[in-house]
C-alpha positions in Angstrom: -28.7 27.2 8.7 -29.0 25.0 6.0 -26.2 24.5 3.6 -26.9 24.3 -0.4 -26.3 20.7 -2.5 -23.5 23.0 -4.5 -21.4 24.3 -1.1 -22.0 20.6 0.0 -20.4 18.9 -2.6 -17.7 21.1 -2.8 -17.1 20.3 0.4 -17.0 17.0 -0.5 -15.2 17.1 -3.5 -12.1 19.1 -1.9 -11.8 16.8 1.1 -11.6 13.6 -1.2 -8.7 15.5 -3.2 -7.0 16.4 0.0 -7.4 12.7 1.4 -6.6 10.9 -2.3 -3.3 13.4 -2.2 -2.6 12.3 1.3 -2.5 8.8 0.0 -0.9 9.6 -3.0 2.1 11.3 -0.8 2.2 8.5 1.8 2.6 5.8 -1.0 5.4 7.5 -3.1 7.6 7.9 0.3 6.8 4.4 1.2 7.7 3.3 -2.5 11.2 5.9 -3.1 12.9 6.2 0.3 15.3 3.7 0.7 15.0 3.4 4.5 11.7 1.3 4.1 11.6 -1.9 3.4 8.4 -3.3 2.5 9.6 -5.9 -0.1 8.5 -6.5 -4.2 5.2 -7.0 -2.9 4.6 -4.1 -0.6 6.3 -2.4 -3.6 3.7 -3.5 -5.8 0.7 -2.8 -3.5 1.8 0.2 -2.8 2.3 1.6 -6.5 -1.1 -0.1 -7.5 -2.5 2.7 -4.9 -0.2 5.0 -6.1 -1.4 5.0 -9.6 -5.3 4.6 -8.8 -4.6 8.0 -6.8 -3.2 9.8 -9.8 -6.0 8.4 -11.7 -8.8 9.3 -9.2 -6.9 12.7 -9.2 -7.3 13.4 -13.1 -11.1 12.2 -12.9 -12.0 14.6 -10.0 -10.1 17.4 -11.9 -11.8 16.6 -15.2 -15.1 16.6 -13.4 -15.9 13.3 -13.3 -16.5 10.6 -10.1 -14.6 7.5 -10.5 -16.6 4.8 -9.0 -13.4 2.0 -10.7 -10.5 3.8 -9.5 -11.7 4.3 -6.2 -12.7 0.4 -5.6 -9.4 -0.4 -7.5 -7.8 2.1 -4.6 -10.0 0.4 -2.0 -8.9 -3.2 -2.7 -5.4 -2.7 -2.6 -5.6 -1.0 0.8 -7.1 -3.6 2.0 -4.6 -6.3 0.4 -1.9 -4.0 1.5 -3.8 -4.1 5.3 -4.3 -7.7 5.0 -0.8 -8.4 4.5 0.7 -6.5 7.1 -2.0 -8.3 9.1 -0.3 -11.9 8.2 3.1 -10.1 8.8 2.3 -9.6 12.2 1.1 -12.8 13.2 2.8 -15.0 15.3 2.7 -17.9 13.0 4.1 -16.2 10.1 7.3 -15.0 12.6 7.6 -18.9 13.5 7.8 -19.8 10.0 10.4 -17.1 9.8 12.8 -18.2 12.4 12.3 -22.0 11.2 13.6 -20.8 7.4 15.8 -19.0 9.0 17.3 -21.6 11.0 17.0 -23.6 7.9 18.8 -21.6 6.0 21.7 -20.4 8.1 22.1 -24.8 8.7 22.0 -25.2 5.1 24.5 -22.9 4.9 27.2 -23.9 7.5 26.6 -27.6 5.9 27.7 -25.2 2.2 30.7 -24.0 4.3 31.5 -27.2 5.4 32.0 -28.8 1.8 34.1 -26.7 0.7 36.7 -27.7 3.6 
């Protein structure tokens, strides 16, 4: 049984709200609760996705496709993806313990001073 162009895109056009909300819902609790810590720029990717959701939202609700917001919404996955990516690599969590170690020196040297 075939199904008509009109059933198939509304199909279409209530799974994309459904994902785009999921999105939009997964952001804002990765942005508000204070038991995540992504940092100023997780922060920021994540409400650059926020908002391209809320705007992709008022497009599909108005009638319209938006081919901007969803590449806008697109591209900062992917920055988001890419670095969580760099994150996780080991050579970012050697730089980490070296400034760490760097720090935490520079700072007993500071203690030391003041003696």
């Amino acid at each position: 049984m075939f199904i008509k162009a009109n059933t198939l895109e509304s199909i279409y056009q209530a799974s994309g709200i459904i994902g785009v909300s999921l999105i939009l819902f997964y952001c804002v609790v990765q942005i508000f609760d204070p038991r995540v810590k992504e940092g100023a720029l997780g922060g920021i990717f994540y409400m650059v996705i926020a908002s391209s959701c809320v705007a992709w939202l008022f497009h599909m609700f108005q009638g319209t496709f938006p081919h901007r917001t969803t590449i806008t919404m697109i591209c900062g996955i992917a920055a988001l993806m890419t670095r969580r990516l760099i994150l996780l690599s080991p050579g970012w969590m050697r730089f980490k313990a070296w400034w760490f170690i760097q720090a935490k020196a520079a700072k007993a040297e500071n203690l030391n001073r003041r003696k």
